[in-house]
N, C-alpha and C positions, 0 to 999 in steps of 0.2 A: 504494500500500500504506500501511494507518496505520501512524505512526509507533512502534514497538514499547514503547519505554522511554515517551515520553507515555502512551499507553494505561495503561501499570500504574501510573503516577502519578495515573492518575485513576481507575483502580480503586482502589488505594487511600484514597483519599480518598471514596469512595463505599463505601468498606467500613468506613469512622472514623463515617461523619454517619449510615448507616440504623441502626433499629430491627429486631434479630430478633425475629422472629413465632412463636408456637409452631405447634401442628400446629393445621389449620382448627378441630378440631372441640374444643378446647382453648376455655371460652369465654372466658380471656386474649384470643386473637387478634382477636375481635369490640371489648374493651373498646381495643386499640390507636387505634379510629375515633371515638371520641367525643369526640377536637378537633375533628371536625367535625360535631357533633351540633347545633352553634347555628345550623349556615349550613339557611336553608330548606329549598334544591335538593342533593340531595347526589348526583351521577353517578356511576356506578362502570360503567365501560370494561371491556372481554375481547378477548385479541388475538387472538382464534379466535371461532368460535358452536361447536365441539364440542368444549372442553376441559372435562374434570369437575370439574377445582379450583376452574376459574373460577368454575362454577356455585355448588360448595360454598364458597367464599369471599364471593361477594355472598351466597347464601345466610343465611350465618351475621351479617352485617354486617347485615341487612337485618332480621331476626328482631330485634337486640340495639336497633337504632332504634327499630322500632314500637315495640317490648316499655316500652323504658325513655327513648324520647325523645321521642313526641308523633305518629312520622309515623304517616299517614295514607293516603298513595298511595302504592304501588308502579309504576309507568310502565314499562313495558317495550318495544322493538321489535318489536314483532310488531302484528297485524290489527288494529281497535277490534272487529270485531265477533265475533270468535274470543275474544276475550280479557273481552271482555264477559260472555259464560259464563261463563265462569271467577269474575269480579268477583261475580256472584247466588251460586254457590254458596260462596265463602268470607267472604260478607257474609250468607249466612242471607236473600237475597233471593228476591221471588216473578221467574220468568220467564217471561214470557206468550210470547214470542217460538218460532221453529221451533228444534227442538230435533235437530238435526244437530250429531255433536259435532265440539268444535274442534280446528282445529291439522290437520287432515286435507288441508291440500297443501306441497308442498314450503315450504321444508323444514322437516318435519314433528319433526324431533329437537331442533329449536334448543328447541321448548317441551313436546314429547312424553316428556321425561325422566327419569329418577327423582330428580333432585336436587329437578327444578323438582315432579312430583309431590308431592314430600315437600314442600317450602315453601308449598305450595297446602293440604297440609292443615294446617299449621301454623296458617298464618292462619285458616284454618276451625275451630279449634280456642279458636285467641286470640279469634279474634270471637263464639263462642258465650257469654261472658262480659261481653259490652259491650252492653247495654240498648239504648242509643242508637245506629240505624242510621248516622247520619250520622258518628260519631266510630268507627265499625272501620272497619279496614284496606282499602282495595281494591285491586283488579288490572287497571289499566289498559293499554287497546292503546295509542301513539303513530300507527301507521301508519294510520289513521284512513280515507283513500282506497282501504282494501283491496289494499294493494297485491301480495300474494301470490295472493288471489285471482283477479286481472286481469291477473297476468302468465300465470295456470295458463289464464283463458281465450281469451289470444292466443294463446296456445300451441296449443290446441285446435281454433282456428280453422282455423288457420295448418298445422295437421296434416292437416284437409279439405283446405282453396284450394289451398295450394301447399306442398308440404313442403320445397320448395330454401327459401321465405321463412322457414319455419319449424326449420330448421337455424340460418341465420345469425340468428331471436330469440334460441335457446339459446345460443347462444356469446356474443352480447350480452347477456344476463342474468347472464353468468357473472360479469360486468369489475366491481368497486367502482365503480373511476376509471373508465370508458369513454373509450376511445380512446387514453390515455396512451401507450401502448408501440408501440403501431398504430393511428395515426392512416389508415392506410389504410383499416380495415376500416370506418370510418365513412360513405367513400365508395363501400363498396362495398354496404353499407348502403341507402345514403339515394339510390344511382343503382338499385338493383336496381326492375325493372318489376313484380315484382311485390309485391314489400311495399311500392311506393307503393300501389299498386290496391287493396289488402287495408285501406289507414288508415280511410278512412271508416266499413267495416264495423266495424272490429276497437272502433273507437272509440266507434259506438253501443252496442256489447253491453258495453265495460268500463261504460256508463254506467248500462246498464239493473240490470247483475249490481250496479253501488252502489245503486242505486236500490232494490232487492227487501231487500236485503241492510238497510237502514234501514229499511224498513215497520215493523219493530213499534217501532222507539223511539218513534213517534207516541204510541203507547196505554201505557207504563210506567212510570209513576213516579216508577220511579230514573233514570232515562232522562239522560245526560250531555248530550246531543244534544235539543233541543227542537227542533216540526216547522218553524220559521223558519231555523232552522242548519241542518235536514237541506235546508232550499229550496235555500237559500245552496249549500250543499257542490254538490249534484245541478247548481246552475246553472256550478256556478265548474269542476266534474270534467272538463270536457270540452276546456280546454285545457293541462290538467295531463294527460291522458291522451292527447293528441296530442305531444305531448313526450317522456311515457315511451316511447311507442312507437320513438322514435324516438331515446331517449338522449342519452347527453352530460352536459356540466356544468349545464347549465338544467334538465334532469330531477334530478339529485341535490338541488340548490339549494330546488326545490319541493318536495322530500321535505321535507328535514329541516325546512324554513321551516312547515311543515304538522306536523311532529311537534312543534315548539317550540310555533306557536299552541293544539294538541292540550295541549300540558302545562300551559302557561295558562292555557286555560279554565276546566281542570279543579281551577285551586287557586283561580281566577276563584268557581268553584262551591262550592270547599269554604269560604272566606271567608280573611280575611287571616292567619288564624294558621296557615293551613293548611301542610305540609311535606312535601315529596317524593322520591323515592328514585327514578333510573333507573337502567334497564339497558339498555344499548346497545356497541357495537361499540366500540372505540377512536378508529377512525374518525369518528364520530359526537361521540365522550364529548373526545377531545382539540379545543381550540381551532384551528378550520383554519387560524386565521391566522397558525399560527406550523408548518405543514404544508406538503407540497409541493403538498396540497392545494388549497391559499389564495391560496400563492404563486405557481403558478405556473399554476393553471387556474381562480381565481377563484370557488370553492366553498367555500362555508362550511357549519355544520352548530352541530347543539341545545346544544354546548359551548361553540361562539362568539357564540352567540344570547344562552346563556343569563348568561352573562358581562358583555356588554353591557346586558343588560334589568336584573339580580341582582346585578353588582358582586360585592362579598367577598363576599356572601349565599348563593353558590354556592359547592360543591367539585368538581372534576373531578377523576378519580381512574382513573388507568389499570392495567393490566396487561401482564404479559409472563411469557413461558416461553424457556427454553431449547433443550430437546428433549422427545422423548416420543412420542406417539401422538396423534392428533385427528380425531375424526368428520365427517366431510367429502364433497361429492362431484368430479367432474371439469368434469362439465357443471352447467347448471341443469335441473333435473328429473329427472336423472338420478338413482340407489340409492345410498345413503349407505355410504362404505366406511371404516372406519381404517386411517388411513396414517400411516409413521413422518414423522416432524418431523424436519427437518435441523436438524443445530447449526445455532446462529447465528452471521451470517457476521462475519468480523471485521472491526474497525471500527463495527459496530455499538452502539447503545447495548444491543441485548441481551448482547453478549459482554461490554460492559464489565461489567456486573450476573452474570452467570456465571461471570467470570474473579475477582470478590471468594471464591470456594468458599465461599459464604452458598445456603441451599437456601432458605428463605424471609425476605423482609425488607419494611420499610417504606420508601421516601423521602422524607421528608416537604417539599417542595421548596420550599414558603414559607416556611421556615424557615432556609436556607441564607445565608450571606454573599452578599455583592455577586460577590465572585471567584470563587467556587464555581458561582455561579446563573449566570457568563457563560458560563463552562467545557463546562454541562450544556445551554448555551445554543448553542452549536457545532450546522451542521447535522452529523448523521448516520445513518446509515440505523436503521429500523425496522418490525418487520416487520407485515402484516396480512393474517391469515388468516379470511376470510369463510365461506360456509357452500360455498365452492367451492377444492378446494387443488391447486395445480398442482407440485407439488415442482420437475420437472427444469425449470422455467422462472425456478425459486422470483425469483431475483435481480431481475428484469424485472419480476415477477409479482403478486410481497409484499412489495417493499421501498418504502419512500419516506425521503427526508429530514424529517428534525423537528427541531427546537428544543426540547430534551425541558424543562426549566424553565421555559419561556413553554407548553407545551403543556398539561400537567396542573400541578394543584397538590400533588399525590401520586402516587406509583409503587409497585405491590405487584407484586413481584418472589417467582413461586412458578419452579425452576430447573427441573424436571421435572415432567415433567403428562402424559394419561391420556387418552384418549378419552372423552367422557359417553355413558351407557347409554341407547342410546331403549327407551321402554316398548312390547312385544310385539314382534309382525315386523315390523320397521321396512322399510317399501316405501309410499313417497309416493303410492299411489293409492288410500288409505285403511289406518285402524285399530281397532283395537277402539272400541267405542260406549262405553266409562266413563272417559271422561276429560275433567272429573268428571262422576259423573252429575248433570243438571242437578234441581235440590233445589227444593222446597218451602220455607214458613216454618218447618216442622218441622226441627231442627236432624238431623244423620243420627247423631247420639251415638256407634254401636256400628262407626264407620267415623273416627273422631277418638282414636285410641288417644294416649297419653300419648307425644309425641316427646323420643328421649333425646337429648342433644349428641354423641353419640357417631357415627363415623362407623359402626358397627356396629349401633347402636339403629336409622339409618335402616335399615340392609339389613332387620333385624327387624321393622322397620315395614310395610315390603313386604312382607314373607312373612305380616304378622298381615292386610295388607288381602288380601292373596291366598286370603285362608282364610273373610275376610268377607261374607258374605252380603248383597247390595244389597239395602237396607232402603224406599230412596225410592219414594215412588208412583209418581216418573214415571217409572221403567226401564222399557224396552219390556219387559226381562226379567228376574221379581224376584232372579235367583241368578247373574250375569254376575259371574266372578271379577275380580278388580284384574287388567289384564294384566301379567303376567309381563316382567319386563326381560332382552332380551335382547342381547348387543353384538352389533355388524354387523359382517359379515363383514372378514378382512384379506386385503388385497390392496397390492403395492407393486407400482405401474404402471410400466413401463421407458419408454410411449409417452404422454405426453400434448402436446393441441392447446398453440400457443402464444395464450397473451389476457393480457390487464392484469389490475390487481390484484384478485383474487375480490371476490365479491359480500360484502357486507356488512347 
């Protein structure tokens, strides 16, 4: 048990050294981050994928950048080629490519949302003011190996050949960490007869599905990816896809080693003054090395990359909640449900940050004293809630040890938070076709209305796109309403499977 009186001595003192933050939509709260507006790479962490604050929080941080500090790329978690869409239409780009809209597989709400909608048009709005293509904003994928798509088509396969093999994918899809908690399940795994027989297959088609999936960057332009790097990738996919399949620490390690060179290239391309903003997981955003991550399974990831490569040049900047609600599912693939959030447990560094009675604050952690910085430097638990939430396992599940002052160089502490809203009927086996509709060089004017700061101006935002008439040539259909936000269903499950920590 933690010690009770330490504990409030160092809530205390974490309640002396943060900054309160007003409400998100307050544009105070934004100018709070502009100590770190000189560092290039600026990371900003989520300790969930379906909390709304988080969203509205990098949101507003991320608008107050572009707007008034120079950047330039946005880098997000999610597909290159999903996100790629995206990037033409909020850059007023032509897109030769197929015009399937994005974000249509699990899980479809991490960017199918209305906060994320609203910041899509935002930039779409900032950039029809910027002459020069090359200096607006864009919206960049990291997961560049497609990797939502290639898990939805082992899954697929795996639903034909053998549905026992294709059970225990899903439950393996589930894990962040894979194998942590259950180091069994790996052997049951990697002995099973029939997901070895299914690898070969599974692993020409993830290859062919990247392969189709790059054809048009050949012929575009703007094209991030030139057809020597698509060779490259296509030749190099196929031992990083016999890996996924099969999980573990060397699969995680290729990810994020793969989203790190993905950010690279991409400021590699935009030239040396270039500046970037991600959004990623906490997981990802915190330095593994100072994780139990790092420590103790040898995984690093784009926080500890970026740190190393970037030095001060970098900020990592994490997040945390208390309680509340968060959009999430059980399984991988499974229908996205909100479910209530457990206090956090004690001992943790979230209870210490809840137990200061602070609802939002800053930490600013390089900032701290020697004795302060060893203090926060203490492991103890924290939590990570990926796009998979297991509550009654939560402790096994979501927790890990950290170093929280060697981990980020910042902590934004919101106490209470919200589930995020996906856009229309949220069900992972597709969604409405406008999101965005994919644009011409013709700017869409009469779908760019004026976004207020207010968390009210965006609901009104939605309701005025809802009313708007799809103006673009290229809708299959010229009068396809904005879809409608609707939350997902609540459900508080008394029975879920035991796995290691959700997916991330």
């Amino acid at each position: 048990m933690p010690n009770t009186s330490d504990s409030r001595k160092l809530t205390d003192r974490i309640a002396q050294a943060v900054q309160d933050l007003p409400d998100l939509d307050d544009p105070r709260f934004a100018l709070s981050f502009d100590r770190f507006a000189d560092r290039r790479v600026v990371m900003l962490g989520e300790a969930s994928h379906g909390t709304e604050e988080f969203y509205r929080a990098r949101a507003a941080i991320t608008r107050h950048l572009v707007e008034h500090h120079s950047y330039t790329i946005v880098a997000v978690e999610a597909d290159w080629p999903d996100a790629a869409k995206v990037d033409r239409y909020v850059r007023h780009a032509k897109y030769p490519g197929d015009r399937e809209p994005p974000f249509q597989r699990f899980p479809t709400w991490m960017w199918r949302n209305t906060e994320i909608r609203a910041l899509i048009e935002w930039l779409r709005a900032h950039n029809a003011g910027i002459y020069t293509k090359d200096t607006r904003a864009g919206f960049y994928g990291l997961d560049i190996y497609n990797m939502s798509a290639s898990i939805g088509a082992v899954l697929e396969y795996l639903d034909r050949i053998d549905p026992e093999a294709s059970q225990v994918a899903r439950e393996r899809y589930g894990c962040l960490t894979p194998w942590r908690a259950r180091p069994e399940s790996y052997g049951r795994t990697a002995l099973a007869r029939g997901y070895a027989q299914c690898e070969e297959a599974v692993v020409q088609q993830c290859q062919e599905l990247l392969r189709k999936r790059l054809e048009y960057e050949q012929n575009d332009d703007d094209a991030f990816l030139d057809a020597a790097q698509n060779a490259r990738l296509i030749a190099s996919a196929e031992g990083y896809y016999r890996i996924m399949y099969y999980g573990g620490a060397e699969s995680w390690n290729l990810r994020d080693r793969h989203m790190f060179q993905t950010l690279q290239n991409l400021m590699d391309a935009k030239g040396p003054q270039a500046k970037a903003i991600v959004w990623a997981h906490n997981s990802h955003v915190g330095d593994a090395r100072y994780t139990e991550m790092g420590k103790s399974r040898d995984e690093v990831n784009i926080g500890q990359l970026a740190r190393q490569q970037f030095g001060e040049d970098v900020a990592l900047i994490g997040f945390g909640t208390h309680t509340g609600t968060v959009a999430a599912s059980h399984d991988w693939d499974a229908d996205v449900e909100v479910t209530e959030v457990n206090p956090s447990l004690p001992g943790s560094y979230e209870r210490l940050c809840h137990d200061t009675d602070k609802e939002r604050f800053l930490l600013d952690l390089s900032t701290l004293g020697e004795d302060f910085r060893n203090r926060l430097n203490e492991p103890k638990l924290q939590r990570f809630i990926g796009v998979i939430y297991r509550p009654d396992t939560e402790r096994w599940s979501h927790y890990a040890q950290v170093q929280l002052a060697k981990q980020f160089d910042a902590y934004v502490w919101l106490d209470k938070t919200r589930a995020v809203t996906p856009l229309g009927p949220e069900h992972h086996e597709g969604m409405p076709e406008t999101y965005p509709s994919v644009s011409d060089d013709q700017p869409r004017a009469s779908v760019v209305p004026v976004l207020s700061e207010t968390h009210s101006g965006r609901r009104r935002l939605i309701e005025d796109l809802k009313a708007t008439p799809c103006s673009a040539k290229c809708c299959s259909r010229p009068d396809v309403p904005f879809p409608s936000p609707r939350r997902p269903r609540v459900d508080h499950p008394s029975t879920v499977p035991v796995s290691s920590t959700s997916s991330a």
